[in-house]
N, C-alpha and C positions, 0 to 999 in steps of 0.2 A: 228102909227109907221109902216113903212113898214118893213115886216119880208122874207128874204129870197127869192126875184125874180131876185136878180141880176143877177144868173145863165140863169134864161132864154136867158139873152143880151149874152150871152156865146155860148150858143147853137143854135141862132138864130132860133129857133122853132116859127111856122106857124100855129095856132090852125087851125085846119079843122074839117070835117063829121068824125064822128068816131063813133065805138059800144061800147067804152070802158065807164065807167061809171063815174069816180071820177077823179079831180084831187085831190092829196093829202096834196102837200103842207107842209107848215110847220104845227109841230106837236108838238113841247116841247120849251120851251122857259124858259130862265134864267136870272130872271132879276136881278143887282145887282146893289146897289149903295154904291157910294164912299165916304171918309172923304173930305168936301169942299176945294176947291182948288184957289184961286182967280188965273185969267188968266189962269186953265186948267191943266192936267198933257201932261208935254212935253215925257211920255213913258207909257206904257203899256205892261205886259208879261200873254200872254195866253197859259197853256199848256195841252194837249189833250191825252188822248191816246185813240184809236177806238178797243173795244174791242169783235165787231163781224162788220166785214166787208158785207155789201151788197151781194157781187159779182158781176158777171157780169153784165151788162147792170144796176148796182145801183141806178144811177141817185139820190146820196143822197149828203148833204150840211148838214157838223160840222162847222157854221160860227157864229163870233165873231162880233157886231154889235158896234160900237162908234159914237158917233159925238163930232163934235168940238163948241165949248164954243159961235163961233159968227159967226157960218156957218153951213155947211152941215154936211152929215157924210157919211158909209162907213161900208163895209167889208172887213174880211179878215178870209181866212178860208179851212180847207183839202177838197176836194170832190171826189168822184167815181161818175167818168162821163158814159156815153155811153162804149160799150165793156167793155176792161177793164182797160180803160187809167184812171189813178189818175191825181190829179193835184191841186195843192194851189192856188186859186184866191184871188184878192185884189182889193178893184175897191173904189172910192169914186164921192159925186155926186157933180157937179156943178166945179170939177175940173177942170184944165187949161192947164195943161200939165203933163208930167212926161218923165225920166229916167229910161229905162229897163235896167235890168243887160243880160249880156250871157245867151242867150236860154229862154228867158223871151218875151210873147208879149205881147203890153199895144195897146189900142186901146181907141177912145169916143168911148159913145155910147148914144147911144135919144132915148131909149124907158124905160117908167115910169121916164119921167127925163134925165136930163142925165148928163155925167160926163166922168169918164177915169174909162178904167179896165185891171188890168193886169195878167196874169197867166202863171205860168208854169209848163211842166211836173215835178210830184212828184210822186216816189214812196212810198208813208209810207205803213207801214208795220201794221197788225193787231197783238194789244198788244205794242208795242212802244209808247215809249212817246215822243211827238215832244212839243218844246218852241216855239210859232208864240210871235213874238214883230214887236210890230208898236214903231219908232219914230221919232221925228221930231232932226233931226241931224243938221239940218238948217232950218233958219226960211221962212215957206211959202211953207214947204218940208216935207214930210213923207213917210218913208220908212218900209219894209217890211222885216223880214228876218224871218227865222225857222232855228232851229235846232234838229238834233236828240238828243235825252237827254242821251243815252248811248255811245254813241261815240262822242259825241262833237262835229259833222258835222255841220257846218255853211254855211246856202247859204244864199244871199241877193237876193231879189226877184226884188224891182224897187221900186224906189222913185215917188212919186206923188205930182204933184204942186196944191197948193191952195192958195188964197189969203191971204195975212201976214197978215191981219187983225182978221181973225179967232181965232186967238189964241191957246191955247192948248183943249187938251180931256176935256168933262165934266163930272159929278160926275152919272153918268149912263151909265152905258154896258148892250146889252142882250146878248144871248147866243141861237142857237136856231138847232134845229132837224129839216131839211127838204126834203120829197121826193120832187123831181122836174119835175118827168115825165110827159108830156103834147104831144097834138096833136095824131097823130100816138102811139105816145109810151104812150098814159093814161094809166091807172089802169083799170082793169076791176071793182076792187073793194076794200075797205081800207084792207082786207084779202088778196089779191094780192101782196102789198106792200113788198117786201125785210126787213125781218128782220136785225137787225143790234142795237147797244151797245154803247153808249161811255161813258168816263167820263172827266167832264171837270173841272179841277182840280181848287182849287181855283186862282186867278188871281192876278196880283200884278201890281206897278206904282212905279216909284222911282228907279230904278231898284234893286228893290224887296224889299223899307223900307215900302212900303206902301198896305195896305190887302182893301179890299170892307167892308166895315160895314155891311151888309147883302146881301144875296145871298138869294133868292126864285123861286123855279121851276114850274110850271103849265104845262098842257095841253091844245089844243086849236084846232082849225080847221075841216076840212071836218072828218080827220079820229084821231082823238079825244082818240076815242074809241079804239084805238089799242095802244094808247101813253102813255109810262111811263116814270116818273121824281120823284129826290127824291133831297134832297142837305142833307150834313151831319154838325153835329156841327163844321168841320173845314171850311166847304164853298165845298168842292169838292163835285159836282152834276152829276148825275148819267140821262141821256137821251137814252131813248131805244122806239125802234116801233117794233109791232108782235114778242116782247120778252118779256116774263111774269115771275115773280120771284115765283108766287107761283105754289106750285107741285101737290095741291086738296088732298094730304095724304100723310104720312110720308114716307120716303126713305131710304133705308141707301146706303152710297157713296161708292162705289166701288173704289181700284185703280185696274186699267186693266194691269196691269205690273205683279204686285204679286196675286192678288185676292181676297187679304182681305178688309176689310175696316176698316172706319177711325171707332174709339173706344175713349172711354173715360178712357181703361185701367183699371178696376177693380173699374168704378165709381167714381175715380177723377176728376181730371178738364185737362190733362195732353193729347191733343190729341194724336192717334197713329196709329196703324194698327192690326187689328186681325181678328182671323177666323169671316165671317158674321153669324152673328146670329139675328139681327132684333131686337133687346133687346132696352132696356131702354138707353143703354151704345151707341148705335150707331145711334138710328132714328132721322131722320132728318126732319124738317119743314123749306120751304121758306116762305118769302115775297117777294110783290115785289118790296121791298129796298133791295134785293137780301142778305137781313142777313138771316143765315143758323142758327136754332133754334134747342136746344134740351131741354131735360129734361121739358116736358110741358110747353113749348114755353119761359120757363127763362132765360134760358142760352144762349149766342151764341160764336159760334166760332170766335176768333179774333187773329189776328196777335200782337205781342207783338215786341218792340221796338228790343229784341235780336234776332228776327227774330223765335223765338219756336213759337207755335199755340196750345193756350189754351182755356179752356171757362171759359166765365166773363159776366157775370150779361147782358140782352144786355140792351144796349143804341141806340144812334146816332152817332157811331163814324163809319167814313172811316176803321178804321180795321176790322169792325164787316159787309165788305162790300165784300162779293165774287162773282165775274161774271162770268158766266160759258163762255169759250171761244170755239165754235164749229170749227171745221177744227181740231185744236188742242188738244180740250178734256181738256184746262188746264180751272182752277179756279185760275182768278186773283183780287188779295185783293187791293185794292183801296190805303188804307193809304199805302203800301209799293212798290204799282206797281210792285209786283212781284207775282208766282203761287207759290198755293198748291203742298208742296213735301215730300216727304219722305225720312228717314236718313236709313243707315244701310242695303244700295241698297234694301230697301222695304221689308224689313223682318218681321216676325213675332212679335210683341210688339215693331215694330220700332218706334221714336216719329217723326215726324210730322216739320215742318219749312216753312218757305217760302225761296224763291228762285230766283232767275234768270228765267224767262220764256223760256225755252230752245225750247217744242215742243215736249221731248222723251216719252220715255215711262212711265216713274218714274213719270213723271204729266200728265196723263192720268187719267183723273176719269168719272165713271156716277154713277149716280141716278139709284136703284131697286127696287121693289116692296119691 
């Protein structure tokens, strides 16, 4: 299966002499297969949120991998390109033509194969949730559009021609993590690589009757060793490079707004805020399924449906799933796509919720000794 080089065709990179040591490559991969489908699913929704961005010069690929029932296949997927241009690519192989929308370029391309590729500038944002859908609106034709999931922004990217014979999706997607820097810009080494976050939430068909029958995550490639993957009982899978969830010893969380930390409140189960004291009631343990564990590794912290933050037995679920978001300082929970906050402008026994990912100060937290 080819994972993740269709960027190169993007960047038209020229391997040459170099000092640098490693390419990187793809690194997490999600494979998921579907309830059978005779002649294919005419739709597909993928949604993402990247919850530590690269930076500059990232050169990293969150890309959604399909093919078609009687033909080729194809991506479609956010990147941080070179500097600090973003942008959503879409590209399928053995295609024939396509329709770009405004401010959209589509191009062939003949290397590893070849096909049509189309991409445009995109800002997404670290911590947003964007919906990428592929589908075939006409036969012989498949289009591209994303949306932001908090403002309902819809843009359509460009339709791609293939031959009507192909049919619809077949009952396999992967999912996959990759750095793409090559030539001049290699890696010195898989420690070099830009850390970075995401989660790719589970995926839908039908437009949205239809779930993956399973979802499984792995690591792979040159830099293996720096790659982590998890999926949780709902299907939302969690892919991160040079980001690790465990801390080597217990912590307690600060919020950097007020100064206390989060507490269990006199030993309940009742998240909240109080003076640090390093106790029973506050220390913290990760994994790196980025579940936040207390009470000798029993208990973990999770988001609860009315948006309070308690602790419950851990499991596998997306709520019991906290990603530390750097730049921001916030901790954002998986099942609710939203950060760790605080009630009672951060006061002393205040409890604890989730929230709107804002950025202030009120979701500011770290880790202490």
């Amino acid at each position: 299966m080819r994972y993740a080089k269709i960027v190169l065709l993007l960047l038209c990179l020229t391997l040459h002499g170099t000092a640098a040591a490693v390419v990187a490559g793809g690194m997490v991969a999600i494979d998921r297969t579907w309830p059978s489908k005779p002649g294919g699913y005419l739709d597909m929704d993928f949604s993402i949120a990247i919850t530590q961005e690269p930076g500059y010069n990232g050169r990293t690929y969150w890309a959604h991998q399909f093919a078609l029932k009687n033909g080729d296949g194809g991506y479609v997927g956010l990147q941080q390109r070179s500097n600090a241009d973003k942008a959503l690519n879409f590209s399928i192989w053995q295609a024939t033509g396509w329709v770009a929308e405004s401010g959209t370029l589509c191009s062939h391309f003949s290397h590893e194969g070849s096909g049509v590729q189309c991409w445009v500038a995109y800002p997404w944002v670290q911590g947003k949730k964007y919906k990428i859908r592929i589908v075939s609106e006409v036969a012989g034709s498949w289009s591209a559009y994303i949306t932001d999931v908090a403002t309902g922004a819809r843009r359509k990217v460009a339709s791609i021609q293939v031959p009507q014979a192909w049919g619809g999706l077949n009952e396999k997607t992967v999912e996959f993590l990759e750095n793409f820097a090559q030539g001049a810009d290699q890696l010195e080494s898989c420690a070099a690589a830009p850390a970075t976050s995401a989660v790719f939430f589970r995926p839908s068909a039908e437009n949205g009757a239809v779930a993956p029958s399973t979802s499984t995550s792995k690591t792979y490639g040159n830099c293996e060793s720096i790659a982590r993957a998890s999926c949780t009982a709902e299907q939302d899978c969690i892919a991160a490079d040079n980001k690790f969830g465990t801390l080597g010893s217990p912590k307690v969380l600060l919020n950097s707004y007020s100064g206390y930390c989060l507490d269990t409140l006199a030993g309940g189960t009742q998240a909240g805020l109080w003076n640090c004291a390093s106790n029973n009631n506050q220390l913290i343990e990760r994994d790196d399924g980025f579940r936040m564990m207390m009470r000798s590794r029993s208990q973990c912290l999770q988001a609860e449906s009315d948006g309070s933050v308690r602790l419950a037995a851990c499991g596998n679920g997306s709520a019991q799933r906290w990603i530390p978001m750097p730049g921001s300082d916030g901790l954002y929970n998986v099942a609710s796509g939203t950060c760790l906050d605080p009630l009672n402008n951060a006061a002393q026994g205040a409890y604890l919720r989730v929230y709107t990912c804002l950025g202030n100060g009120y979701q500011k937290w770290r880790l202490n000794p």
